[in-house]
OpenMM code with the backbone's topology and positions (N, CA, C; nanometers):
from openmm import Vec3, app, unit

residues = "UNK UNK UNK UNK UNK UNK UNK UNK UNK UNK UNK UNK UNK UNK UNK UNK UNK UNK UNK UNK UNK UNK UNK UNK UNK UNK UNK UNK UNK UNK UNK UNK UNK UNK UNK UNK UNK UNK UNK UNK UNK UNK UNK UNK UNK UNK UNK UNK UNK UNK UNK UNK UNK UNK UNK UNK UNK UNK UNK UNK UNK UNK UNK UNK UNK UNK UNK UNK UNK UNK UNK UNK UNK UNK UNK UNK UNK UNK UNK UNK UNK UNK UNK UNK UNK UNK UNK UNK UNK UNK UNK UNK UNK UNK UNK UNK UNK UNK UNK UNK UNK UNK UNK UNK UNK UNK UNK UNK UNK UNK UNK UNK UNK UNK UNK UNK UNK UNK UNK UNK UNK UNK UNK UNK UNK UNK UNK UNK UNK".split()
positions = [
    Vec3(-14.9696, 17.5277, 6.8068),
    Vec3(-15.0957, 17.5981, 6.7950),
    Vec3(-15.0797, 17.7454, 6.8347),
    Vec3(-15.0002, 17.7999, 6.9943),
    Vec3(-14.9682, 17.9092, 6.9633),
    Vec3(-14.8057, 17.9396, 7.0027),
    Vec3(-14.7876, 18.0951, 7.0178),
    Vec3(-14.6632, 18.1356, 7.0460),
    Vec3(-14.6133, 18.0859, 7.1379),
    Vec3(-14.4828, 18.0970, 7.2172),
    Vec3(-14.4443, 18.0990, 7.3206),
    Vec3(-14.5052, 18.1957, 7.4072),
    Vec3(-14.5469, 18.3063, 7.3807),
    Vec3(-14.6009, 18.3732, 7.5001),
    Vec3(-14.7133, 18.3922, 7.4931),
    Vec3(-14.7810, 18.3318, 7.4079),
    Vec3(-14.9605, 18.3011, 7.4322),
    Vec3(-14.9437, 18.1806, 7.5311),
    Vec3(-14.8545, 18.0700, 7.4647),
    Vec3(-14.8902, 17.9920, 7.5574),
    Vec3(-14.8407, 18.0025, 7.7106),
    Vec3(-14.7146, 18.0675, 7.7328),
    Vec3(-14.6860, 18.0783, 7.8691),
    Vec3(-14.8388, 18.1934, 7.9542),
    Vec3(-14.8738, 18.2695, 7.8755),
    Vec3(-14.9693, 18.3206, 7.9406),
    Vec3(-15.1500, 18.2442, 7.9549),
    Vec3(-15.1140, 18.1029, 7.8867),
    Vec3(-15.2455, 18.0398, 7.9327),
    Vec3(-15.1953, 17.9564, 8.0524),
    Vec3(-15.0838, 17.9300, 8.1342),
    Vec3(-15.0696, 17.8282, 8.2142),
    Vec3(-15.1765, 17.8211, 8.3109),
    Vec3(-15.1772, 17.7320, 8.3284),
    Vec3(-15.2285, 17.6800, 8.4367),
    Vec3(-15.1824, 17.7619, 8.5920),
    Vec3(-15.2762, 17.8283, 8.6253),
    Vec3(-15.2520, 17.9311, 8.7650),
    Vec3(-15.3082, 17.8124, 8.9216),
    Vec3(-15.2566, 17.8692, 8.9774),
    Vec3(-15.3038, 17.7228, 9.1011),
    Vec3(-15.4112, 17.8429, 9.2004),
    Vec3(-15.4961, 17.8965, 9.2055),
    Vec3(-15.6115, 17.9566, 9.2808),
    Vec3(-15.6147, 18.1228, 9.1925),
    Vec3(-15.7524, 18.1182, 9.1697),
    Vec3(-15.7371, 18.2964, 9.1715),
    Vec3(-15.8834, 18.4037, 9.1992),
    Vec3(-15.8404, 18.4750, 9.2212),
    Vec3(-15.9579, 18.5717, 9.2556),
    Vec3(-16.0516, 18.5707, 9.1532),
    Vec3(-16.1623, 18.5435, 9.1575),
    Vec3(-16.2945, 18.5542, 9.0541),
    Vec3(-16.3545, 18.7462, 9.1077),
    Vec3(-16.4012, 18.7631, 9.2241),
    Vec3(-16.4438, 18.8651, 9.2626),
    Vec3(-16.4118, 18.8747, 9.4326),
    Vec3(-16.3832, 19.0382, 9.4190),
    Vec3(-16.3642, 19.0860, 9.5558),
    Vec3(-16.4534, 19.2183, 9.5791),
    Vec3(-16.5006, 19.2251, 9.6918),
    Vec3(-16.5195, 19.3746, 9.7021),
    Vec3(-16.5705, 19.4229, 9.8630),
    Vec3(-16.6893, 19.4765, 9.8683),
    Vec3(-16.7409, 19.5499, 10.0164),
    Vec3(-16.8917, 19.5433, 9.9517),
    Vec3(-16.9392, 19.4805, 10.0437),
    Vec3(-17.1200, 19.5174, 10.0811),
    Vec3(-17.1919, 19.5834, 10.1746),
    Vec3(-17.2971, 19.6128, 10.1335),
    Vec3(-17.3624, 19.6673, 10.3284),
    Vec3(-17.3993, 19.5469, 10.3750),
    Vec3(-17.4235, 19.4269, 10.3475),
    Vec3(-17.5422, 19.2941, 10.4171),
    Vec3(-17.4091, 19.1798, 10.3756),
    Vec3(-17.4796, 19.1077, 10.4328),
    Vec3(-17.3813, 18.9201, 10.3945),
    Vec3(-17.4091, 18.9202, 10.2362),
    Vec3(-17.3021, 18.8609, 10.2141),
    Vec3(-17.3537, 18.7774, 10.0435),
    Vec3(-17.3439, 18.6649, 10.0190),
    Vec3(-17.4352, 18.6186, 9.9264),
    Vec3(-17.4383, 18.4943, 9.8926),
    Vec3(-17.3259, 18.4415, 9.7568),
    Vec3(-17.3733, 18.2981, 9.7465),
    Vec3(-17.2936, 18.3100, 9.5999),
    Vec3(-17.3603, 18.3105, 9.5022),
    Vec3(-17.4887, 18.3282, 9.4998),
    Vec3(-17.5987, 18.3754, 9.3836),
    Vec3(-17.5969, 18.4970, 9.3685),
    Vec3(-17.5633, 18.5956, 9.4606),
    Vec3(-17.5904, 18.7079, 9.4646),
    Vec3(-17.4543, 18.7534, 9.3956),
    Vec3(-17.3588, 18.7006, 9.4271),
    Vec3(-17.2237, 18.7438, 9.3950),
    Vec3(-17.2023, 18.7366, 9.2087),
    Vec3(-17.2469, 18.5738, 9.2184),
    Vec3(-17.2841, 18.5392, 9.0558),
    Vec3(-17.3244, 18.6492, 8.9902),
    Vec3(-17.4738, 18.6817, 9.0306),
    Vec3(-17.5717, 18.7497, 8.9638),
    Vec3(-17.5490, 18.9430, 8.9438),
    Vec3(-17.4462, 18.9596, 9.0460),
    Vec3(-17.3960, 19.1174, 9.0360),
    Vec3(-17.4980, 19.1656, 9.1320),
    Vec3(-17.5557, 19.0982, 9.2154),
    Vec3(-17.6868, 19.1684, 9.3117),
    Vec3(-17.6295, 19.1691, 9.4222),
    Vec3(-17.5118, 19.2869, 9.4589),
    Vec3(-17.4807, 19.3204, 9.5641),
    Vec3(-17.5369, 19.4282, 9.5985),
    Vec3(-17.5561, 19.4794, 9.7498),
    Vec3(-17.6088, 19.5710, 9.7646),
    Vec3(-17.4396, 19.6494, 9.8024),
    Vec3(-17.4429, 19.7824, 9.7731),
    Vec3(-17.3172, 19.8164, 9.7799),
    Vec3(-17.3431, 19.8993, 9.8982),
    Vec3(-17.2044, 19.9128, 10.0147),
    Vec3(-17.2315, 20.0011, 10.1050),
    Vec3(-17.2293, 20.1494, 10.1016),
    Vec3(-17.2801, 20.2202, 10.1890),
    Vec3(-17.2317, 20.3676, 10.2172),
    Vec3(-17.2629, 20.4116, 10.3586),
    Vec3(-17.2354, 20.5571, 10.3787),
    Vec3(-17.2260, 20.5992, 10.4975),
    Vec3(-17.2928, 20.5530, 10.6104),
    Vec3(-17.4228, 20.5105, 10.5600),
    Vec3(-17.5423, 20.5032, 10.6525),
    Vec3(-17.5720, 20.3383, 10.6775),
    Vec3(-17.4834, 20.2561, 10.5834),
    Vec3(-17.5123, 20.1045, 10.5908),
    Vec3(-17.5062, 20.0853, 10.7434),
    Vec3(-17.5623, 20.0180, 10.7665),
    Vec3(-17.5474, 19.9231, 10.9077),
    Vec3(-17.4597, 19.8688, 10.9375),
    Vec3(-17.4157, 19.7888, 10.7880),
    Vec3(-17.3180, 19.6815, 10.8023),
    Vec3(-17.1950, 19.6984, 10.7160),
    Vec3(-17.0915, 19.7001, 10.7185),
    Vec3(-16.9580, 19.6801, 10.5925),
    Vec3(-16.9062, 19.5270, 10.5985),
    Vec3(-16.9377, 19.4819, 10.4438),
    Vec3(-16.8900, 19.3407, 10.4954),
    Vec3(-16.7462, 19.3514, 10.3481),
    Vec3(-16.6857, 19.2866, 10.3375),
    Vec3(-16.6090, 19.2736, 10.3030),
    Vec3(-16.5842, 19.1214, 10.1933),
    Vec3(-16.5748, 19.0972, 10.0916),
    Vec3(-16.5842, 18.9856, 10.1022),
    Vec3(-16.5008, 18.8617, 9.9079),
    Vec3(-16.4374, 18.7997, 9.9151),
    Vec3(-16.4192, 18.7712, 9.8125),
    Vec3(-16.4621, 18.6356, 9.7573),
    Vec3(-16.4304, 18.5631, 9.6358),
    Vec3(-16.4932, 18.4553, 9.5472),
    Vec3(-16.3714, 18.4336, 9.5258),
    Vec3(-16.3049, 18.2871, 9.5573),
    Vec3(-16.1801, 18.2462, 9.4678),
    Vec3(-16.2016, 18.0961, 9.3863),
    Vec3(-16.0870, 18.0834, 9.3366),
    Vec3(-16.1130, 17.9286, 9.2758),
    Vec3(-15.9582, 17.8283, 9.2651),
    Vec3(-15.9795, 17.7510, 9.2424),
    Vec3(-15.8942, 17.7144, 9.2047),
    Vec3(-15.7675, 17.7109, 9.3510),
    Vec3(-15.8138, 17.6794, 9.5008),
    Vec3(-15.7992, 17.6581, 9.5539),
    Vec3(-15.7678, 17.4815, 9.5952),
    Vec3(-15.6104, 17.5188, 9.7001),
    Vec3(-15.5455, 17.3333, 9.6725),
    Vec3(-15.5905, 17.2708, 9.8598),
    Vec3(-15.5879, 17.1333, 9.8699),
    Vec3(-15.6012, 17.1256, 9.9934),
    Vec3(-15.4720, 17.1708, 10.0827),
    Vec3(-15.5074, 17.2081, 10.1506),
    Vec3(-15.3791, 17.2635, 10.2476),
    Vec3(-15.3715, 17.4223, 10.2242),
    Vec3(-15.4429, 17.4935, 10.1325),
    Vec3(-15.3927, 17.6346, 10.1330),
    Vec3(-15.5306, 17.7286, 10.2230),
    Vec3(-15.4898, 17.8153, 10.2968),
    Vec3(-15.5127, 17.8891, 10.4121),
    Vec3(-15.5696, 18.0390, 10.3264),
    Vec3(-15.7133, 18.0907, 10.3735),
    Vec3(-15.7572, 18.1799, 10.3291),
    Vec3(-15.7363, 18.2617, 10.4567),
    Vec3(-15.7066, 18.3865, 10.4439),
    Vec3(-15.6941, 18.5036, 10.5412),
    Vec3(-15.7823, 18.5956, 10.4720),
    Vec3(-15.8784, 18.7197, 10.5230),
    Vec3(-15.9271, 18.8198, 10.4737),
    Vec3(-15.9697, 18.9001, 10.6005),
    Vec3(-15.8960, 19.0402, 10.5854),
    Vec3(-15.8683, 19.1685, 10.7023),
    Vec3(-15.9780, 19.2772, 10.6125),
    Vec3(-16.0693, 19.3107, 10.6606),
    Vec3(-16.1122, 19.4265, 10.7072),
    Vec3(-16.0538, 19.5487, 10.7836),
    Vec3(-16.0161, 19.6985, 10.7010),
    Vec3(-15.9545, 19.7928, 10.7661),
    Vec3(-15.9767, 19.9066, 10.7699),
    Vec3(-15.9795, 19.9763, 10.8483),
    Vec3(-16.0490, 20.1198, 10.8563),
    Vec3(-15.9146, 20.2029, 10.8121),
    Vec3(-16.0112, 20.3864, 10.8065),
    Vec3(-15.9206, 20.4317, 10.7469),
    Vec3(-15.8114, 20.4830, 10.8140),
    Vec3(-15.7792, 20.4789, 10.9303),
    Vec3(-15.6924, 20.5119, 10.9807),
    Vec3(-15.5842, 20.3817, 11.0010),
    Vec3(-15.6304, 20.2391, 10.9669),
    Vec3(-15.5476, 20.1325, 10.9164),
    Vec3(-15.5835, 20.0443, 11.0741),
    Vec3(-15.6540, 20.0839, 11.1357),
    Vec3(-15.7112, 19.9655, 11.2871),
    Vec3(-15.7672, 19.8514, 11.2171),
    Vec3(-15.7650, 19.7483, 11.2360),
    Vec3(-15.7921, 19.6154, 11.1712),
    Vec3(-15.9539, 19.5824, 11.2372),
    Vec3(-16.0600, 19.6014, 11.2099),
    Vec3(-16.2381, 19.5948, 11.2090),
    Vec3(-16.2264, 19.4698, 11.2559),
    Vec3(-16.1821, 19.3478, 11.1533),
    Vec3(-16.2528, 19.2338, 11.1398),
    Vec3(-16.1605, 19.1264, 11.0887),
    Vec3(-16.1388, 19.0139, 11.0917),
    Vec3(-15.9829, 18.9833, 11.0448),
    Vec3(-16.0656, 18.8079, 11.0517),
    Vec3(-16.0948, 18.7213, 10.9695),
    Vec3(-16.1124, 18.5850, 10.9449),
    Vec3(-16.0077, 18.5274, 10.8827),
    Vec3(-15.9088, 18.3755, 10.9544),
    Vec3(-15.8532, 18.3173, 10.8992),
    Vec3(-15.9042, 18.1386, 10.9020),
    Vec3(-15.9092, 18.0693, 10.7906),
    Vec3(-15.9447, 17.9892, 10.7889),
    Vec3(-15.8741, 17.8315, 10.8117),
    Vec3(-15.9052, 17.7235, 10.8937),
    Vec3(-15.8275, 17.6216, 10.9160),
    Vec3(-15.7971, 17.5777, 10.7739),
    Vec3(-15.6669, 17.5058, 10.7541),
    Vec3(-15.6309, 17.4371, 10.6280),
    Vec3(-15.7292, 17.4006, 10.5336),
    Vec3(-15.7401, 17.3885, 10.4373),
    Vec3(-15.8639, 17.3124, 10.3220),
    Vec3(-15.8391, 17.1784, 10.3328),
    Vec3(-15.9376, 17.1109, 10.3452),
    Vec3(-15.9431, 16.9525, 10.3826),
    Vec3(-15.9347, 16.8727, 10.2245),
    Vec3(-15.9568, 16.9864, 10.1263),
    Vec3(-15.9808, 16.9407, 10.0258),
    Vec3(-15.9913, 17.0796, 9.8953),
    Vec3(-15.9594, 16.9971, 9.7879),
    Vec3(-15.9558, 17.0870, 9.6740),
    Vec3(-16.0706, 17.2077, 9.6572),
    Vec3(-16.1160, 17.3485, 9.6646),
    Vec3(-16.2472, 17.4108, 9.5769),
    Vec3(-16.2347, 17.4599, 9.5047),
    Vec3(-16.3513, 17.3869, 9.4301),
    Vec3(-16.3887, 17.4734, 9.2692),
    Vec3(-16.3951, 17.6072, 9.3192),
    Vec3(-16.4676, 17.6421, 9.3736),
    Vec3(-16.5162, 17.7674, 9.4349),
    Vec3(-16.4874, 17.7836, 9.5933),
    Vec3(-16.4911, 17.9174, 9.6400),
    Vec3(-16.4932, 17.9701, 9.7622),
    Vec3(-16.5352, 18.0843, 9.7890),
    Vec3(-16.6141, 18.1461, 9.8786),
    Vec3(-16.7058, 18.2404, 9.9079),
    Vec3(-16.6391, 18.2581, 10.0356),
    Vec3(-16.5728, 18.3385, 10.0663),
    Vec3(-16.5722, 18.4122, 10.2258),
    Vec3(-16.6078, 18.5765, 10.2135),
    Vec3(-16.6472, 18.5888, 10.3595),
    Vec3(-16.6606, 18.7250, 10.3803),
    Vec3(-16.6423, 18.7420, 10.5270),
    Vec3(-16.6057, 18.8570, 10.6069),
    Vec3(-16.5834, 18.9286, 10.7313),
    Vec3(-16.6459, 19.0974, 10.7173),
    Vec3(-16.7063, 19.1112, 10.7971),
    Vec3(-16.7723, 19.2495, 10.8103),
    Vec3(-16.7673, 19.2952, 10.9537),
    Vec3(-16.8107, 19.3993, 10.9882),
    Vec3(-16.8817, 19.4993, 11.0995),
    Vec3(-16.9750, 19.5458, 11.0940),
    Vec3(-17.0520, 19.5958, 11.2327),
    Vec3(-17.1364, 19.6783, 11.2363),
    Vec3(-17.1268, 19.8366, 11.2723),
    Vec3(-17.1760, 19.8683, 11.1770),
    Vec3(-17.1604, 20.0349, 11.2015),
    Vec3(-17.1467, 20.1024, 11.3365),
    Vec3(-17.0418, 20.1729, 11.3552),
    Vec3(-17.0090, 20.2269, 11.5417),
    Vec3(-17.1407, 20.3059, 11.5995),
    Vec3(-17.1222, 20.3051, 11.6910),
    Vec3(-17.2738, 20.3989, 11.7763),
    Vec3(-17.2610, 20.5522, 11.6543),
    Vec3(-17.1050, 20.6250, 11.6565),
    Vec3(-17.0457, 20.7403, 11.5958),
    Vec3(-17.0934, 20.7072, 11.4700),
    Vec3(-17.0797, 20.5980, 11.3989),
    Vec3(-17.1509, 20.6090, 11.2398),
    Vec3(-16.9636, 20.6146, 11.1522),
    Vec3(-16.9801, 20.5204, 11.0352),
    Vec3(-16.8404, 20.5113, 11.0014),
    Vec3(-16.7382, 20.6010, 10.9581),
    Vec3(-16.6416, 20.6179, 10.9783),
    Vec3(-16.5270, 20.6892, 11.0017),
    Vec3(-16.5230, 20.7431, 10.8331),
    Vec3(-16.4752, 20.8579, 10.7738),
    Vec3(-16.5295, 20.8684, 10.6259),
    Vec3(-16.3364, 20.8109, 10.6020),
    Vec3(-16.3299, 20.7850, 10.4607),
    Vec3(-16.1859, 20.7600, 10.4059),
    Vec3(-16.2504, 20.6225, 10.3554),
    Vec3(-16.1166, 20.5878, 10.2941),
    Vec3(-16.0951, 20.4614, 10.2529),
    Vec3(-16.0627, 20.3170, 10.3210),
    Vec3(-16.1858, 20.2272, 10.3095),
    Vec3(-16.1673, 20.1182, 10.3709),
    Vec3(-16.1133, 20.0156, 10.2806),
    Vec3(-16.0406, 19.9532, 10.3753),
    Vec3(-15.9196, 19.8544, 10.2861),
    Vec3(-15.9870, 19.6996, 10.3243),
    Vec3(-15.9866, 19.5851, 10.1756),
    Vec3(-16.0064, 19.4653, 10.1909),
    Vec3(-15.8836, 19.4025, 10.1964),
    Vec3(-15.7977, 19.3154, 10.2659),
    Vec3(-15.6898, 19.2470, 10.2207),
    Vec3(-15.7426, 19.1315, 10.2406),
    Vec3(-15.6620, 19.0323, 10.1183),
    Vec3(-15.6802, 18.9192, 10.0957),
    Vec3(-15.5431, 18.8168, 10.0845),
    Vec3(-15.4979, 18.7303, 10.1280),
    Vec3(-15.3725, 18.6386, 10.1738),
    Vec3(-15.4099, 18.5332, 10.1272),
    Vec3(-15.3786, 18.4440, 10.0802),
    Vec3(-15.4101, 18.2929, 10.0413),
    Vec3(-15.2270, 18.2078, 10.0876),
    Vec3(-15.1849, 18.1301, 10.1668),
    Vec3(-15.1087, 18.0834, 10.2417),
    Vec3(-15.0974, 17.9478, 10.1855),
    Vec3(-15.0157, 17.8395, 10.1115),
    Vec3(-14.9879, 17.7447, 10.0608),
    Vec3(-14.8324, 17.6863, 10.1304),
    Vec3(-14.8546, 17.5988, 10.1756),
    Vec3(-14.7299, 17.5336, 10.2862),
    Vec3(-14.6704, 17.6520, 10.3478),
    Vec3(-14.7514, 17.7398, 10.4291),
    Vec3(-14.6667, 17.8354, 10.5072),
    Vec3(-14.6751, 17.9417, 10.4509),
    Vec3(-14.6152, 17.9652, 10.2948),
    Vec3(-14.5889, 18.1085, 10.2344),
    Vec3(-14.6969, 18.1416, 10.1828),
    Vec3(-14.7235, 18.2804, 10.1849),
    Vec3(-14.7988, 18.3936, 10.1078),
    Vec3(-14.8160, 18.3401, 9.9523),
    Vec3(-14.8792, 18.2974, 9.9012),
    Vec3(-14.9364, 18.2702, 9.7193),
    Vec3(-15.0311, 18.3662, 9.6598),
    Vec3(-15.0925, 18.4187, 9.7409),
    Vec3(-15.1497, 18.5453, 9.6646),
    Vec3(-15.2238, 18.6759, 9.7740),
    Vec3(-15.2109, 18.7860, 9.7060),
    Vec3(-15.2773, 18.8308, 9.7852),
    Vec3(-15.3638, 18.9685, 9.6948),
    Vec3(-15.4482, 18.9991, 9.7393),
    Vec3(-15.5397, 19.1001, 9.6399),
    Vec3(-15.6015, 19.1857, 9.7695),
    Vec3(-15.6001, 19.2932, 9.7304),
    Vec3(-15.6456, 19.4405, 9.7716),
    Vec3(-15.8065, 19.5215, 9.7429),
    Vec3(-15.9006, 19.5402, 9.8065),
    Vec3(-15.9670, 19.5726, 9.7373),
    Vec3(-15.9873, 19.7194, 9.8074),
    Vec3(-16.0847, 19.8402, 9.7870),
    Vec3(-16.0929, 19.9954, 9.8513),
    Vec3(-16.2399, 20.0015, 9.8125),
    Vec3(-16.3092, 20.0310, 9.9690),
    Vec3(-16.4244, 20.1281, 9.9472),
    Vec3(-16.4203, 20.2452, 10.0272),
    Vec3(-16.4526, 20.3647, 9.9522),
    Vec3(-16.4539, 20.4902, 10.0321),
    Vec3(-16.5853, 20.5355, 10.0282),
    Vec3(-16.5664, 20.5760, 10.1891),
    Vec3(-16.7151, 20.6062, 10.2300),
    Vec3(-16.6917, 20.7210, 10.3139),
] * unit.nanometer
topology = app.Topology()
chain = topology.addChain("A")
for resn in residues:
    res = topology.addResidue(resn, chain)
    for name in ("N", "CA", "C"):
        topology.addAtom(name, app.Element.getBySymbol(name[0]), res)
């Protein structure tokens, strides 16, 4: 039905990023669905950080770091093993804005996904504020 490299490029992938990014508030997964993020800036209260994956196996380990621009680590969530397969996954880690008000540059999302020990994926995301 197709080529060799149509079909090597439909394989079957074992987890992957649907959406990543930075909010000012928590998000939901309706909100995430629906594109109704509120996006942050200088004056947000809050920077949350946050991604959507899928295709997640039991046993693989979500990590997601929050980082300022001088590279100090904000906020850092790692999650116990998956007890079980998800269709879906919603995490997020944020802060609250310093007494000083946030540092301007580029804030860094990192994202790790951990499968028997090793690193299986990892995705980057940047908001500058």
């Amino acid at each position: 039905l197709w080529d060799a490299s149509t079909a090597k490029a439909m394989t079957y992938k074992r987890g992957a990023v649907l959406n990543m990014g930075f909010a000012a508030a928590p998000v939901s997964p309706d909100a995430v669905e629906e594109g109704r993020i509120a996006r942050p800036d200088a004056k947000s209260r809050s920077l949350i950080a946050y991604v959507r994956t899928i295709g997640l196996e039991p046993g693989d380990e979500i990590e997601l770091t929050l980082k300022a621009p001088n590279g100090s680590v904000l906020a850092t969530h790692r999650l116990a093993p998956l007890e079980r397969a998800k269709a879906q996954h919603l995490m997020y880690v944020g802060k609250q804005r310093p007494a000083a008000g946030w540092a301007r540059g580029d804030y860094l999302c990192d994202l790790r996904v951990y499968r028997a020990g090793k690193v299986v994926m990892t995705r980057r995301a940047i908001q500058r504020l």
